[in-house]
C-alpha positions in Angstrom: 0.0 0.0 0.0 2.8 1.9 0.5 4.4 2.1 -2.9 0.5 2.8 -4.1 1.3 6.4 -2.1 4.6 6.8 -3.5 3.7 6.7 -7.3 0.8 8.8 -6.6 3.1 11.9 -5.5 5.5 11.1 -7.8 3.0 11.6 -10.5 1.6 15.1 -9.1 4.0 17.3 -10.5 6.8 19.9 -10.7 8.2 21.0 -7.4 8.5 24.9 -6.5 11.9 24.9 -6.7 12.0 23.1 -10.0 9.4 25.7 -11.3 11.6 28.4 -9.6 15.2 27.0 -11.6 13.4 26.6 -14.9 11.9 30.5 -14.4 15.5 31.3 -13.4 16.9 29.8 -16.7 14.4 31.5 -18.7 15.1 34.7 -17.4 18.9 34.3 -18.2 18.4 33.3 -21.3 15.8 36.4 -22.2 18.2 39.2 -20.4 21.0 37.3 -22.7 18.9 37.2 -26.0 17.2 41.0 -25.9 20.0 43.2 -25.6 21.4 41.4 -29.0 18.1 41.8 -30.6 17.9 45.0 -30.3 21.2 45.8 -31.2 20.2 43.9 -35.0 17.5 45.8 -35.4 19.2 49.7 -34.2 22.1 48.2 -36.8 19.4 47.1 -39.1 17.9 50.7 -39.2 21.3 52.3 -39.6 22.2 50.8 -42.7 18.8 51.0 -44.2 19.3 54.8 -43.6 22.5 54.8 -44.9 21.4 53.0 -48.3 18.5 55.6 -48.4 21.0 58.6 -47.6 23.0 57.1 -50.7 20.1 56.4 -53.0 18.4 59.8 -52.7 22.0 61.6 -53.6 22.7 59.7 -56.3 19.3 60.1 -58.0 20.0 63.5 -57.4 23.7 63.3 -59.1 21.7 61.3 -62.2 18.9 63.6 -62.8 21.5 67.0 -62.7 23.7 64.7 -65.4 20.7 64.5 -67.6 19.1 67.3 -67.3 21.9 69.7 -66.3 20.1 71.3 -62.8 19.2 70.3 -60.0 15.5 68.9 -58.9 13.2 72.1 -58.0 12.7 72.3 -54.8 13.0 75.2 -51.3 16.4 73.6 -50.2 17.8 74.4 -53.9 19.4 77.6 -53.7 23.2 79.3 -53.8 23.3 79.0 -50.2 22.0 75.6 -49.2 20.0 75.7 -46.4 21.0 73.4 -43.6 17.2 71.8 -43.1 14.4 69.8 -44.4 10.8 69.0 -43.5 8.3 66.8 -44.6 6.8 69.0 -47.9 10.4 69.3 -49.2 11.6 66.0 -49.2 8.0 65.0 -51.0 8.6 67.2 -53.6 12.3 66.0 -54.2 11.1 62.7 -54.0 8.0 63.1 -56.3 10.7 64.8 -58.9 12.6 62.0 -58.5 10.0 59.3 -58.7 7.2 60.7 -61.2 8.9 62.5 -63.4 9.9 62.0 -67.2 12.8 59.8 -66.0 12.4 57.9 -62.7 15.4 58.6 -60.8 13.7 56.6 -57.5 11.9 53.5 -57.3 9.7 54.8 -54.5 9.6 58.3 -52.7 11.8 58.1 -49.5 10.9 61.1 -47.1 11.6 59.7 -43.9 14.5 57.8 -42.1 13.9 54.5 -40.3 13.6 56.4 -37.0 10.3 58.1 -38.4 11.9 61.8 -39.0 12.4 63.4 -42.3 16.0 63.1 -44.4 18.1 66.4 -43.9 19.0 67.4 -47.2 20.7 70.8 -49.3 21.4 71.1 -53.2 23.9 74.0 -53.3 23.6 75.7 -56.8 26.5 78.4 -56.2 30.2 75.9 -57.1 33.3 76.5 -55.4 34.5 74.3 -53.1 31.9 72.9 -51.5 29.3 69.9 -51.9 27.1 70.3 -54.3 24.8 68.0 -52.4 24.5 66.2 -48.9 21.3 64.0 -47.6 21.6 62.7 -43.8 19.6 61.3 -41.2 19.9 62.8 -37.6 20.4 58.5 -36.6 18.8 56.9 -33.8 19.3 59.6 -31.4 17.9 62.2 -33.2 20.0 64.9 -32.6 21.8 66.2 -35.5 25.8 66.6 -34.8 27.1 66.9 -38.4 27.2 70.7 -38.9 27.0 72.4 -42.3 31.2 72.8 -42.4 31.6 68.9 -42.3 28.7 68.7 -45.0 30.4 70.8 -47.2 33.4 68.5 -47.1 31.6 65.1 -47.5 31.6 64.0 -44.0 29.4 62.9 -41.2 30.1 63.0 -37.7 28.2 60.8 -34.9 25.8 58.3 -35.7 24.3 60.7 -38.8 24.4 58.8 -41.7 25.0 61.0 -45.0 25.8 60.9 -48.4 27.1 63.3 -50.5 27.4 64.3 -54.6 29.4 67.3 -56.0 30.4 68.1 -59.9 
């Protein structure tokens, strides 16, 4: 009668602290996994801004080598403004994706983060770039300034690109 008892606990279960190890584990193994996760997916939106950054410029580049300007637009000036917002990257990107020639596959207006590509056509020559596109990054805060545009360079986590004749 004994053994009768025996099998009848052994059959009831996990213990607590077999439910409090296997809770344990799983907790390792999610504080392990997570971090590296999210680093993919910040690294993931990086480059994806940095292919769009690189895209936009050089259907810019293309379309002033067939057409000899510059697409139309409020940041196209002798004195590049150092800016964007939503309506003029959609009506560089409409230029460049509906017009005679498409230039784009798809209007791009915003960076993976959800905030609208920084970019400046500079019409005046000399030494400067022509053009720069960049994305403030995942922090948000823009830290490449106007001088390191003007020399094709990024500082931070921006990600730019850059075109000039």
């Amino acid at each position: 009668m004994q053994e009768n008892t025996q099998s009848v606990h052994a059959q009831r279960g996990f213990t607590l602290l077999e439910i409090v190890i296997a809770i344990a584990v799983l907790a390792l193994l999610a504080g392990t996994i997570v971090p590296m996760v999210g680093s993919t997916m910040a690294d993931s939106k990086k480059a994806q801004a940095q292919s769009e950054v690189k895209a936009i410029v050089e259907a810019i580049g293309r379309y002033k080598l067939d057409t000899g300007l510059y697409p139309p637009g409020e940041q196209n000036n002798p004195n590049a403004n150092f800016g964007s917002t939503d309506s003029a990257m959609l009506s560089l990107s409409t230029t460049l994706v509906h017009g005679t020639k498409k230039y784009l596959s798809k209007a791009i207006t915003r960076d993976p983060w959800g905030r609208p590509y920084i970019y400046g056509i500079n019409t005046a020559g000399g030494n400067i770039t022509d053009v720069f596109v960049l994305s403030m990054g995942p922090d948000g805060v823009q830290q490449t300034g106007s001088a390191q545009a003007n020399i094709g360079q990024t500082l931070g986590d921006d990600a730019g690109a850059f075109f000039d004749l």
